[in-house]
Structure formats: structure tokens, C-alpha cells
N, C-alpha and C positions, 0 to 999 in steps of 0.2 A: 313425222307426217301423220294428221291424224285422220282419219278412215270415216267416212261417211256413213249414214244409215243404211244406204243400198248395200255397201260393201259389206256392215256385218251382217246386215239377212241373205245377203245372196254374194255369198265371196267371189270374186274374177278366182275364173277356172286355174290362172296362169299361176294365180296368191298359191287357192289349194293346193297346188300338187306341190309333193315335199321330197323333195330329191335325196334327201339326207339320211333316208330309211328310219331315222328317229319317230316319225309318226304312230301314231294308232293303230294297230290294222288288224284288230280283233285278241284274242287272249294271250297270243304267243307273244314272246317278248323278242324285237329286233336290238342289235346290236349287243355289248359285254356288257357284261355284270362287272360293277364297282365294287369293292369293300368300300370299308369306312378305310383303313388307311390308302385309298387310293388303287392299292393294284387291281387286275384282270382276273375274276375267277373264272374257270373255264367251267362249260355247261355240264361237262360229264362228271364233274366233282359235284355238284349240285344235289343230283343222285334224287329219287321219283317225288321229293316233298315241293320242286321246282315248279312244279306241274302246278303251284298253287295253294294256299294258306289249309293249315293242316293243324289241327290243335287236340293232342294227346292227352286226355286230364286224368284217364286212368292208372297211366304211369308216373307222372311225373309226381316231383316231390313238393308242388307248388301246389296243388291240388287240395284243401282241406279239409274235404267229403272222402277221400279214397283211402285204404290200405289201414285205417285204426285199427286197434286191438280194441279188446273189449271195452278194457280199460281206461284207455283214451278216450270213445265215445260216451261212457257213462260219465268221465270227469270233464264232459264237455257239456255233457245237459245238464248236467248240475249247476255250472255255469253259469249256463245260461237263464238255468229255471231261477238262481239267485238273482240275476241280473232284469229279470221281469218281475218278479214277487217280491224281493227282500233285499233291493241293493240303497236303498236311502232312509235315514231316520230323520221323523218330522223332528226337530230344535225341541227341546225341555220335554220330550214325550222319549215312550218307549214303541210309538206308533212303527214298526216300517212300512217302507213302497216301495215298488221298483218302476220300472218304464213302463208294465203294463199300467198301473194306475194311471201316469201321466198323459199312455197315448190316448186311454179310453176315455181322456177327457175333450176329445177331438167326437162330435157325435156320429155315430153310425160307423162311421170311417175306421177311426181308430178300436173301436173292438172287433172289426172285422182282419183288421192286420193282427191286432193280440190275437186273435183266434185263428189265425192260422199259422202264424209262429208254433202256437200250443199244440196245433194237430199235427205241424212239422214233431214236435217231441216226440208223440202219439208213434208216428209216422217210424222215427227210430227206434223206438223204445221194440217194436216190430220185428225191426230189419235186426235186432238182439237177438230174438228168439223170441221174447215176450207170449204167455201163450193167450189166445183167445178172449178170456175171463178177465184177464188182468187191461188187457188192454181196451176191452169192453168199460172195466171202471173208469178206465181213464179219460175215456171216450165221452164217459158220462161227466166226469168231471168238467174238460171241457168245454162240454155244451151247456151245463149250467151257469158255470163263467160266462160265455159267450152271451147266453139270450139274457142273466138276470144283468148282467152288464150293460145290455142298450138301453135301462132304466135311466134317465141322467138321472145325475147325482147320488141316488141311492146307488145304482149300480156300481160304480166307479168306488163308496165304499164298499162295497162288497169285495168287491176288485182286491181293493187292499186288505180285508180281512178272509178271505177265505183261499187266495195264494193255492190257484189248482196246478201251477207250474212243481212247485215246492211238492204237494202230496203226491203228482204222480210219478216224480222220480225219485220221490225216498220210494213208493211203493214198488217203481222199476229195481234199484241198490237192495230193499228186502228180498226179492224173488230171484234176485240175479246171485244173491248169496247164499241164498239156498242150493242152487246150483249145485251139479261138480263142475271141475272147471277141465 
């Protein structure tokens, strides 16, 4: 039977009321809890995370940002700094580029996301230890990328030849090995 206009802006009282306790009736949850295979969990096995969506990313092992050793993170912006500066070669050339060249060919836009990838590095290079000076150059680095970058066309080679992703994390792997460890 299908249901008039008036019925869905102003439901018959008799419609609403829902005797079956399955309705709405604010955050708590009426009637059992289902598994996937069917049975009844009961509420007290539930235990305080029931209360409501609960997302742990400091411990968990899904987590990509947490729990690295040093290790890991320096062989992760290396990575990455390859993968913006020097992951593709132009055909019959010794030229490279990475993504940063390609996003910055997007105007405005894409040097603003390259540039803040780059300061994400800045950013860890930091949370290493990094002291002050060092990360002041790096600092510098990026911001010459950044602004000689919104030049089109000039900029974006520049992009591809001066690869600030690349020197500020060999400069990070110099001073990190200097270290004791």
C-alpha cells in the first residue's frame, strides 16, 4: 500500500508508535547484539568500548605513524624524498623527476601540497632529534622549492633540478650518523 504525502510529513500517531522496542530512542542500544555468525552476545562481554566507536592508533600495529625506530623512520623519508624528487627518468635522457615535478605542474595547487609534504619531512626530521640549525636549512630549502616553484614553467624545472626533498634527508642520514646511537 503506498503512503500518501500527508502520511510521510505527518505519520498517523497509531503508524509511529513501534511496539517492537527495535526503534530509535536515542544512543543506547534496544534489544541483542548479533554476531556475524548469528548468535547473541551478551552486553557484559561487550565490556566499556560498547559505549560507542573507540579508535586506538597509538597502539595498534595498523597504525603507520606510531612506534618506529629510528631506523624505520629515516628509511621511510628516504622513500619518500625518492619518490617526490627522483623516482622517474625522462626516455633517452639522464634527466630525473619524481611526483613533485608532476604535481607542480597543477598551478598554485600543486606546489602547495608539494610543500607541505616537504614540511611534513621538516616536521620528522624534528620529532628525530634534529637540532635547530639543521632544520632551519631545511626549512630554507623548502621555502625555496615552494615560492621559486609557483614560477610556471620555470619553476617546475627547477623543481626537477634542485630535488630539496633529496638534500634535506641526506642532510638528516649525515647528522643522524654522526650521532651515538
Amino acid at each position: 500500500m503506498a503512503m500518501s504525502n500527508e502520511e510521510i510529513i505527518s505519520p498517523n500517531p497509531t503508524r509511529s508508535r513501534n511496539n517492537s522496542g527495535a526503534g530509535f530512542r536515542g544512543a543506547t542500544a534496544r534489544g541483542p547484539v548479533i554476531d556475524q555468525d548469528g548468535r547473541e552476545i551478551r552486553p557484559e562481554t561487550l565490556g566499556p568500548q560498547a559505549g560507542g566507536f573507540h579508535f586506538d592508533f597509538g597502539t595498534s600495529s595498523a597504525n603507520p605513524f606510531g612506534n618506529l625506530t629510528r631506523e624505520q623512520r629515516l628509511a621511510r623519508l628516504d622513500a619518500l624524498s625518492k619518490l617526490l624528487d627522483v623516482a622517474f627518468i625522462v626516455p633517452g635522457t639522464n634527466i630525473r623527476y619524481g611526483i613533485d615535478g608532476l604535481i607542480g605542474l597543477i598551478p598554485v595547487v600543486g606546489d602547495i601540497i608539494t610543500t607541505a609534504i616537504s614540511l611534513w619531512v621538516v616536521r620528522e626530521a624534528r620529532a628525530l632529534g634534529a637540532p635547530w640549525h639543521l632544520t632551519t636549512r631545511m626549512l630554507g630549502n623548502v621555502a625555496l622549492d615552494g615560492v621559486v616553484g609557483l614560477v610556471p614553467l620555470a619553476g617546475d624545472a627547477f623543481d626537477v633540478m634542485f630535488r630539496a626533498n633529496v638534500r634535506n634527508v641526506r642532510m638528516l642520514q649525515r647528522w643522524l650518523d654522526k650521532q651515538p646511537r
